[in-house]
C-alpha positions in Angstrom: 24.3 -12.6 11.0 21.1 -14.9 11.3 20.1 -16.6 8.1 16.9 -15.7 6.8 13.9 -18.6 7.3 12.9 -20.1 3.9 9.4 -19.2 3.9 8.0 -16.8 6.2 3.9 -18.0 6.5 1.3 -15.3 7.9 -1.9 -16.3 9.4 -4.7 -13.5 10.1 -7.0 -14.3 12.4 -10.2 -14.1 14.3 -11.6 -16.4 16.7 -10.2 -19.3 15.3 -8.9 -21.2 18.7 -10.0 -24.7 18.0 -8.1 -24.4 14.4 -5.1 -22.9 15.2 -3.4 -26.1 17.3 -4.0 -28.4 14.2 -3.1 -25.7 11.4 0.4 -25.4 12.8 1.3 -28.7 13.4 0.1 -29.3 9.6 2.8 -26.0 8.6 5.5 -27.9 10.6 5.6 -31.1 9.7 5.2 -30.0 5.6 8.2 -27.4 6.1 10.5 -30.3 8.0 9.1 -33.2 5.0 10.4 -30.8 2.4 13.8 -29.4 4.9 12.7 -25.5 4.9 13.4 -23.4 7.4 10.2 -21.3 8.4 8.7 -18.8 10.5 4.8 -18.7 11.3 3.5 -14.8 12.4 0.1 -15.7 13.5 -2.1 -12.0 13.4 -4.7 -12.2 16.0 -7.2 -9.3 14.7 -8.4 -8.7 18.1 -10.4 -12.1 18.6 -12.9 -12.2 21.3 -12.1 -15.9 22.3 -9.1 -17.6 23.1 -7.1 -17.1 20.1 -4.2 -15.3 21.8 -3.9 -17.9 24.5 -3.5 -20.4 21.8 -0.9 -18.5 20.5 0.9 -18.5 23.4 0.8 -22.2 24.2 1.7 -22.6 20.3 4.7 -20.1 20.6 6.1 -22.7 23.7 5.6 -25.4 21.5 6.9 -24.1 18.1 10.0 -22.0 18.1 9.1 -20.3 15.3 6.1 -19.3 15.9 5.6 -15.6 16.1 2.6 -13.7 17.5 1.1 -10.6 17.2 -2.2 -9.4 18.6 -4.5 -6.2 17.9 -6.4 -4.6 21.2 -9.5 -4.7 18.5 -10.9 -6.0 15.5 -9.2 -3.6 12.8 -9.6 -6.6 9.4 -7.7 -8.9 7.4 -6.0 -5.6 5.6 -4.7 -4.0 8.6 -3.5 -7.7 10.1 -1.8 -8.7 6.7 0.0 -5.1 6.4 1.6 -6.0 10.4 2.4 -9.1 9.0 4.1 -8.3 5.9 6.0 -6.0 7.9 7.4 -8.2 10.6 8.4 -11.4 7.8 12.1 -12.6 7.3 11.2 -14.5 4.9 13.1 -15.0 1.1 9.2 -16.6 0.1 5.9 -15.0 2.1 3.0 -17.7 2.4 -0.1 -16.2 3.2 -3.0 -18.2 4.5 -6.1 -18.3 6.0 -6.3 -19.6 9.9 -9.6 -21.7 9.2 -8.0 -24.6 7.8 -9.9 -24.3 4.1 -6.5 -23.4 2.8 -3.9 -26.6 2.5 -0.5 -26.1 3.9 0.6 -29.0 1.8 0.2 -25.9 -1.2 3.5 -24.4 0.4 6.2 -26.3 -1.7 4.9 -25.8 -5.1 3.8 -22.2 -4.4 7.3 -21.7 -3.2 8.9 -23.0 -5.8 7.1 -21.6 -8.3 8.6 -18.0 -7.0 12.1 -19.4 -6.2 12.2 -21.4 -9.4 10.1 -19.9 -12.3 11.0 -16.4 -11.1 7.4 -15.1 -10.2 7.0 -12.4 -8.5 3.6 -13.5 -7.3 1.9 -16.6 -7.2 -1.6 -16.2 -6.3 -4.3 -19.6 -5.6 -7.5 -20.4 -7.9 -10.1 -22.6 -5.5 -11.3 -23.7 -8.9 -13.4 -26.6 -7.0 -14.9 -24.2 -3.7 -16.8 -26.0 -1.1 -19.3 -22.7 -0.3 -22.7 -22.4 -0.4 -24.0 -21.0 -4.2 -24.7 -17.7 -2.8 -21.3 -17.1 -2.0 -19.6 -18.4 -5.1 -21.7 -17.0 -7.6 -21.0 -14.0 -6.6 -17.2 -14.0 -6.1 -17.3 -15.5 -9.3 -18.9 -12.3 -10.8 -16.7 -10.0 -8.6 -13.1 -11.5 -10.2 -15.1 -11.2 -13.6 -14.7 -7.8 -12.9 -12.1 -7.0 -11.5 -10.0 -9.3 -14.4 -12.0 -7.1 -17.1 -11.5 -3.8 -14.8 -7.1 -4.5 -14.1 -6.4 -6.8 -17.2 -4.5 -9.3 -14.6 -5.8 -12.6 -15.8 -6.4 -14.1 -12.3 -9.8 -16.8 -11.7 -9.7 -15.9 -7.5 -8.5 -12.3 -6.4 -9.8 -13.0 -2.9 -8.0 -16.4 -2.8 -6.2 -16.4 1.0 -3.2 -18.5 -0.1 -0.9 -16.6 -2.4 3.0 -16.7 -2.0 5.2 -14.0 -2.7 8.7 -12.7 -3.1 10.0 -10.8 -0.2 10.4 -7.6 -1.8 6.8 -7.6 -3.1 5.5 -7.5 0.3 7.9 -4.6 1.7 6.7 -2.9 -1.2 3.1 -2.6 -1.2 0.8 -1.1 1.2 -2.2 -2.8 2.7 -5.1 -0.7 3.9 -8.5 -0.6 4.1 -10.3 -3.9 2.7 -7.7 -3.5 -0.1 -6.6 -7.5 0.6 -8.8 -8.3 -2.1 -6.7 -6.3 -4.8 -3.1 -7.1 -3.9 -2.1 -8.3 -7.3 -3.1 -4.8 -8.7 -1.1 -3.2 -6.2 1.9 -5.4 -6.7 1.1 -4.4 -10.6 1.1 -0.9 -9.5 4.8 -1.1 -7.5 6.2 -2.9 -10.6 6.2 -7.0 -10.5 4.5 -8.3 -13.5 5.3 -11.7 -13.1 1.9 -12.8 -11.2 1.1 -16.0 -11.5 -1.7 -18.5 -10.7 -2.6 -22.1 -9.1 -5.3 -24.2 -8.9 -5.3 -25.3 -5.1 -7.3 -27.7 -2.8 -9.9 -25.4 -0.9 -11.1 -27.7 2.4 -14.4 -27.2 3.5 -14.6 -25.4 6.8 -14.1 -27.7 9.6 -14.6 -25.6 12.9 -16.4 -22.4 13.6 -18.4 -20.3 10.6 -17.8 -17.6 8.0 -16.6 -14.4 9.6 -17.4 -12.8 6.7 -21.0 -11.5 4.8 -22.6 -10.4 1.5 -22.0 -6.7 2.4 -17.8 -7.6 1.5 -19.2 -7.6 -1.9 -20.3 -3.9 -1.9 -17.1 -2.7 -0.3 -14.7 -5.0 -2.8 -16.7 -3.2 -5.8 -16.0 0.4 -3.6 -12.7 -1.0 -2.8 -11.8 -1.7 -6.7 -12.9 1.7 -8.3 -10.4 3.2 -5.6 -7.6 0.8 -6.5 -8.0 1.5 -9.8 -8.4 5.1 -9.6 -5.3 5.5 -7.4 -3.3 3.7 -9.6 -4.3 5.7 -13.0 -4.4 9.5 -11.1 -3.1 9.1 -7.7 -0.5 11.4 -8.4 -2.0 13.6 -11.0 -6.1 13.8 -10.1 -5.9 17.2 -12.3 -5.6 14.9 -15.5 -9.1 13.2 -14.7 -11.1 16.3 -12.7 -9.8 18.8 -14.6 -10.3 17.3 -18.1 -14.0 16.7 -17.1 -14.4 20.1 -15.4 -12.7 21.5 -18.4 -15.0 19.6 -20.7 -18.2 20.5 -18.7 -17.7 24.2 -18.5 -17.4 24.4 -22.0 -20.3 22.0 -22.9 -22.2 24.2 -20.9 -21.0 27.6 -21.9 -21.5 26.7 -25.1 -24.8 25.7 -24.6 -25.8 28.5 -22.6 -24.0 31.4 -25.2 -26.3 28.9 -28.5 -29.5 29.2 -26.4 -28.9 33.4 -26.0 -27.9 33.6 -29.3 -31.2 31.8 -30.9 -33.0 34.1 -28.8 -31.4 37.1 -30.0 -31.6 35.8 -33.8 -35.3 34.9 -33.4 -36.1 38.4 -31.8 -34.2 40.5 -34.2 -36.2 38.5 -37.2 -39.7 39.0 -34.8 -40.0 35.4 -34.8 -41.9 33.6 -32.0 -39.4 32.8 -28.7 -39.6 32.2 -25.7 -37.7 33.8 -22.6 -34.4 32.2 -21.4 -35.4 31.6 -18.4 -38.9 29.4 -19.3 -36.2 26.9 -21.3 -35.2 23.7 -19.5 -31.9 23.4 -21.3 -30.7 26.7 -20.2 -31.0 25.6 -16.5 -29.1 21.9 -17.6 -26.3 24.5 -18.7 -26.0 26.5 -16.3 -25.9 23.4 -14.3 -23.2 21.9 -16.2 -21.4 24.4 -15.3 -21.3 24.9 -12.2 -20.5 21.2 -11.8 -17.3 21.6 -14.5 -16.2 24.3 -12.2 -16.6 22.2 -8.9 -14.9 19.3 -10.6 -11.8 21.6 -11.6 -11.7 23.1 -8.4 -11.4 19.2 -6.6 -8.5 18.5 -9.3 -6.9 21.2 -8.3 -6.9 20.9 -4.5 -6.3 17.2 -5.1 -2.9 18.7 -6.9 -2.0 20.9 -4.0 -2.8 17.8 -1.7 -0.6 15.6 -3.6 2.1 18.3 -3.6 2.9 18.8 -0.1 2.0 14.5 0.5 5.4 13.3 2.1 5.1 10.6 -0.2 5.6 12.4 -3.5 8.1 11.0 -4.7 8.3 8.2 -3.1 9.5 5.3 -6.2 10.4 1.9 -5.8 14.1 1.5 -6.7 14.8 -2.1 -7.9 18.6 -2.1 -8.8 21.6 0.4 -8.7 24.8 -0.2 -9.7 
């Protein structure tokens, strides 16, 4: 049987030609100056230049070099998920393809899952070389995604990270859900996530492929994450409490406000119809919404109950 490479190092990418030539001769000569055996998947995310012919010459240059390319533009989720999938490696590396992330990071980060036993090691640019307007609010968005998962990571969105083999064929990547990959590693069981402060280049060819609208969708992204992880497989514990909780709020309400009107009346005090009352309506209203919200627990139940993934558990040892 074939050993297994080292360190297996994925590379999304789009339109990132004049990069790619240097950042793989940078990955080759660290992995021969530290004598690891590698493998490079470069994910072409359906580039519009000449990515992909890069990656062919590169392939005839580099044995392992391995490519895979998308017929369009699906993200950095989708690309990382095809990646994951197709590494050999005992340590995944992943990186970005625009040369701000330093290959020389690979050694340490490896070592720091081969030898301290983390599960995953992800990269803090504590010193970023972006403009303010793009820092200051990353800097608020891991603010709150630390406060919002409790994993005490500076740089969520950091593209170098290393992990353990089995953390990567356990997770799923979907969606824009790069971003939260510690909290999904969290989710399938590793605890051991580490951090390092790593050298973040400033961009030498091309631009930013991506905008300020990333920051609406990671906020999106991270109420989902964290919801899935809480009542993915029981939504009837948060939609049915609050539907529960509504209807009776509201019942209540609606039974006191009948009942003060048929007090007041049978004592010929002054009232006023049901009807002309504004916090009947906000009753009523409550619930109909505490049914509605019951209703969506329970079809997210029945949902959940015929998902072929049900019980689907990560198994870590057997004897």
């Amino acid at each position: 049987m074939e050993n297994k490479p080292d360190i297996s190092v994925v590379v999304p990418l789009y339109n990132e030609a004049e990069s790619l030539p240097e950042l793989l001769a940078w990955i080759d000569r660290v992995a021969r100056a530290n004598d690891l055996s590698y493998e490079t998947i470069l994910v072409d995310d359906g580039s519009s230049d000449d990515s992909w012919a890069v990656v062919e010459q590169l392939k005839g240059r580099y044995p392992a070099v391995r490519g895979i390319s998308f017929r369009r533009n699906y993200g950095k989720s989708a690309a990382l998920y095809c990646g994951f999938a197709a590494a050999e490696g005992e340590v995944v590396i992943t990186m970005d393809a625009d040369l701000q992330d330093s290959p020389d990071e690979i050694p340490a980060l490896r070592r720091m899952i081969v030898e301290e036993g983390y599960d995953l090691v992800s990269g803090w640019k504590k010193r970023r070389h972006d403009p303010a307007g793009k820092r200051w609010p990353s800097k608020f968005f891991n603010w709150t995604a630390r406060r919002a998962s409790g994993i005490k990571l500076h740089d969520f969105n950091c593209g170098l990270k290393a992990y353990r083999r089995k953390v990567v064929k356990s997770i799923e990547v979907y969606g824009e859900m790069h971003r939260f990959i510690p909290i999904l590693a969290r989710q399938a069981g590793f605890r051991r996530i580490g951090e390092k402060v790593v050298e973040h280049r400033a961009r030498k060819y091309g631009y930013s492929k991506f905008g300020l609208e990333r920051m609406v969708k990671g906020y999106l992204d991270l109420i989902s994450v964290l919801f899935m992880s809480h009542f993915g497989r029981s939504p009837m514990y948060l939609f049915g409490s609050l539907g529960t909780l509504m209807f009776l709020l509201g019942g209540g309400t609606t039974l006191w406000v009948i009942a003060e009107k048929l007090w007041k009346q049978a004592h010929g005090l002054p009232l006023r119809a049901v009807t002309e009352q504004p916090l009947f309506y906000l009753a009523m209203l409550a619930v109909v919404l505490g049914v509605q919200l019951f209703l969506a627990g329970f079809l997210g139940e029945m949902i959940n109950r015929n998902s072929p993934d049900r019980n689907r558990y990560l198994i870590d040892k057997t004897l």
